[in-house]
C-alpha positions, 0 to 999 in steps of 0.5 A, spaced: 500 500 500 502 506 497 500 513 503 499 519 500 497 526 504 493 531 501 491 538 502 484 543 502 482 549 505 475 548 508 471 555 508 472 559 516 464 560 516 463 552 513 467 548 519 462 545 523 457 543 518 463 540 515 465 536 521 457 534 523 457 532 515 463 527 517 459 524 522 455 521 518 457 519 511 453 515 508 454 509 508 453 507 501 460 512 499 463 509 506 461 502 501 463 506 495 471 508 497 472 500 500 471 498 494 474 503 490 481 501 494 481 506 499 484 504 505 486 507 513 482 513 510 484 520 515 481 528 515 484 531 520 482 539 520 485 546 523 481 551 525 483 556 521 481 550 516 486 547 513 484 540 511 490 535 511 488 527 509 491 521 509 489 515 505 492 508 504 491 505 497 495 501 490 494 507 486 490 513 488 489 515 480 486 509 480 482 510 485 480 517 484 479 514 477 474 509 479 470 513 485 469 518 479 465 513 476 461 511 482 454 515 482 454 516 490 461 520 489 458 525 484 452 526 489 457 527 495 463 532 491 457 536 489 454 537 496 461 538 499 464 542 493 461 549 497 466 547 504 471 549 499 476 555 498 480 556 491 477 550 488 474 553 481 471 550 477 474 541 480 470 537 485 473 536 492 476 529 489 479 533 484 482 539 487 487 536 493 494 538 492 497 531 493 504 532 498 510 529 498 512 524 503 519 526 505 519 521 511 515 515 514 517 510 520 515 503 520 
């Protein structure tokens, strides 16, 4: 399994709806990211909005791929996608800045 951290900034006047969203993910796109190869999945948010994410997987392209096909995650990015700053015209899934890993301890 590969680690990859992502990053996004959740809007300051959108930060406790975000987090009460999280607590209630549906299952059907809770089902949806196990199938599609998402694994030791993590969001961790600052209060100033900043949004870090973890995710364990083979391939997150092809994860992110494979969710982009699923009907259950184009419901669930549009419904997100107004938490967001600085997305433009992407999805959440589609506008995270991967980061680099630098460093891992096993």
């Amino acid at each position: 399994m590969k680690r990859t951290g992502f990053c996004l900034k959740v809007k300051p006047d959108r930060l406790e709806e975000y987090k009460v969203r999280h607590t209630e993910v549906w299952p059907e796109m809770l089902q949806a990211l196990r199938e599609t190869g998402w694994s030791n999945y993590s969001l961790f948010l600052r209060e100033d909005g900043l949004l870090f994410g973890y995710v364990e997987c083979d391939d997150i392209d092809a994860a992110v791929a494979a969710m982009s096909k699923r009907d259950i995650n184009a419901k669930w990015q549009a419904e997100m996608g107004p938490f967001f700053e600085q997305l433009g015209d992407q999805r959440p899934d589609e506008g995270f800045l991967r980061l680099e890993e630098v460093f891992h301890l096993d």
